[in-house]
C-alpha positions in Angstrom: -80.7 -74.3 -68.4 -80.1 -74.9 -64.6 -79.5 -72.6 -62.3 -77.5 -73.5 -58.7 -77.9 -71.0 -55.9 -74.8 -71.5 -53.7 -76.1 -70.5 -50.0 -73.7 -71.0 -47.0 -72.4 -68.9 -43.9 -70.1 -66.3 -43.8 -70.1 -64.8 -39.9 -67.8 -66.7 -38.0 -66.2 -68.8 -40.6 -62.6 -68.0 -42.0 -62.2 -66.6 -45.4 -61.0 -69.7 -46.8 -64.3 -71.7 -45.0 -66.4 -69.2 -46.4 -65.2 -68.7 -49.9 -62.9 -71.8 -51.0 -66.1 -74.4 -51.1 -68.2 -71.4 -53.5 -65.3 -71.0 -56.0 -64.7 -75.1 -55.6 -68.5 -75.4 -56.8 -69.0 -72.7 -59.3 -66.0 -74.2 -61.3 -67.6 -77.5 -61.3 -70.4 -76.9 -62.0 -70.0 -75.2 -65.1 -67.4 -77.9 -65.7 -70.8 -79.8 -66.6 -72.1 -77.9 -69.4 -73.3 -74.9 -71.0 -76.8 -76.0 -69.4 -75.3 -75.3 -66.5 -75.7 -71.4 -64.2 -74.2 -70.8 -60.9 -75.4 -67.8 -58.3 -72.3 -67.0 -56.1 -73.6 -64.2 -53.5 -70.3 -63.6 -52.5 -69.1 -62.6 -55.8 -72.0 -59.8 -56.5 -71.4 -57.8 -52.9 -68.8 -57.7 -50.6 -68.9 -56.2 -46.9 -66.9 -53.2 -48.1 -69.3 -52.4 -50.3 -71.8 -52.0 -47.5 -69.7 -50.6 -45.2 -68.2 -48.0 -47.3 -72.1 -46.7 -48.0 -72.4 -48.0 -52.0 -74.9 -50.5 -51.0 -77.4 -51.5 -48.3 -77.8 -54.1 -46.7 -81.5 -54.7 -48.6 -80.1 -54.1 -51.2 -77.7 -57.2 -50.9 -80.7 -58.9 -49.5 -83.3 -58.2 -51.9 -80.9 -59.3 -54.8 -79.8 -62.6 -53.2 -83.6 -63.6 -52.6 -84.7 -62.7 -56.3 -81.6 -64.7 -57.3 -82.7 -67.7 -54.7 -86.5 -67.4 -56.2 -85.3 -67.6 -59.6 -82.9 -70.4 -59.1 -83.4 -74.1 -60.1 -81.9 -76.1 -57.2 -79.7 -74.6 -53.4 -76.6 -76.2 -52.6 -76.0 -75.5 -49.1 -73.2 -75.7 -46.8 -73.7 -76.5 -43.0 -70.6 -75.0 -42.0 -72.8 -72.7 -40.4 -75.6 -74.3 -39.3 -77.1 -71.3 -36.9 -76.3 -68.9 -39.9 -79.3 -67.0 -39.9 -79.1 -66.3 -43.8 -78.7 -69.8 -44.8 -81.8 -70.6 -42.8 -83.7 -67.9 -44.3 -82.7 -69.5 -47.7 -83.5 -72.9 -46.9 -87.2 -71.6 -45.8 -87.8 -69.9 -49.0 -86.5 -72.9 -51.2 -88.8 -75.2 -49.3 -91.6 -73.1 -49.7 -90.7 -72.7 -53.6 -90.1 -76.0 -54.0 -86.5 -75.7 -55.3 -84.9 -78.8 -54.2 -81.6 -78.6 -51.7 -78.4 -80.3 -51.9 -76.5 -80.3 -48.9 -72.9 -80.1 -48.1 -71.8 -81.3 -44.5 -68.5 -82.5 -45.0 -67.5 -82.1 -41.0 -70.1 -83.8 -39.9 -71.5 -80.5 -38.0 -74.7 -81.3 -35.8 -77.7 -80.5 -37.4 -80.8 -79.2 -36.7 -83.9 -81.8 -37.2 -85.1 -79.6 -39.3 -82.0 -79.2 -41.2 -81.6 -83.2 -41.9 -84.6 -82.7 -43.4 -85.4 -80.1 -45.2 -82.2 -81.1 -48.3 -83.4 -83.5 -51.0 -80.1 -85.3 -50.2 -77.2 -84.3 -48.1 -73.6 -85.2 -48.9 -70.2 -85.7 -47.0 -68.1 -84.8 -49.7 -68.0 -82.7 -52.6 -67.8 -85.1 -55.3 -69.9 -87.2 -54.7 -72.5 -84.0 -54.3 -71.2 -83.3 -58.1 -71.7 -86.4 -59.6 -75.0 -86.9 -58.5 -76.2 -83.2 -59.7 -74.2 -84.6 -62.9 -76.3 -87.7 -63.4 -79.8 -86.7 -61.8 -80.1 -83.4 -63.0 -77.8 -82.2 -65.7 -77.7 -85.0 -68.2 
């Protein structure tokens, strides 16, 4: 069993930036096998859920992280390359050791650091899905 954290920003994208690339993904993937697990954070939480008092902020937090810790291999979006979330979750998966996939289908500037910290990063999606496909699903 594999598990794919989906990390990406949110703040200062457009709905369809921020969520249309996740539910893209998380079809796919699965598309691969029953081998195959995928963490959406977006799907868990939503901001009305925080701003209407049900859950923190931590709380969101805390569960994303466990989820991050636990999962087998980040695919990452630089959409949002300043995104302080998505460099929070890079950090941890390098220090974990979870190998990084990235996503950089505009060509967005990176970061030094952010060219690289991914095991490989990708201009388009399926090329992204065939490697997972042949390098670490079957």
């Amino acid at each position: 069993m594999s598990m794919f954290y989906l990390s990406g920003g949110i703040t200062g994208l457009t709905d369809e930036e921020a969520y249309e690339w996740r539910d893209w993904f998380e079809k796919k993937l699965k598309d691969l096998g029953d081998t195959v697990r995928v963490f959406n954070p977006i799907r868990h939480f939503n901001l009305s859920d925080v701003e209407d008092g049900l859950v923190t902020d931590e709380t969101v937090m805390d569960l994303e992280l466990y989820r991050l810790r636990n999962s087998d291999f980040v695919i990452v979006n630089c959409l949002a390359p300043h995104s302080i979330g998505t460099n929070i979750e890079i950090g941890i998966a390098l220090e974990r050791r979870i190998p990084i996939l990235a996503l950089n289908e505009k060509n967005v500037p990176l970061h030094p650091w952010l060219q690289i910290a991914p095991l490989a990063t990708f201009d388009n999606r399926e090329d992204m899905l065939a490697f997972i496909d042949k390098h670490y699903v079957h």
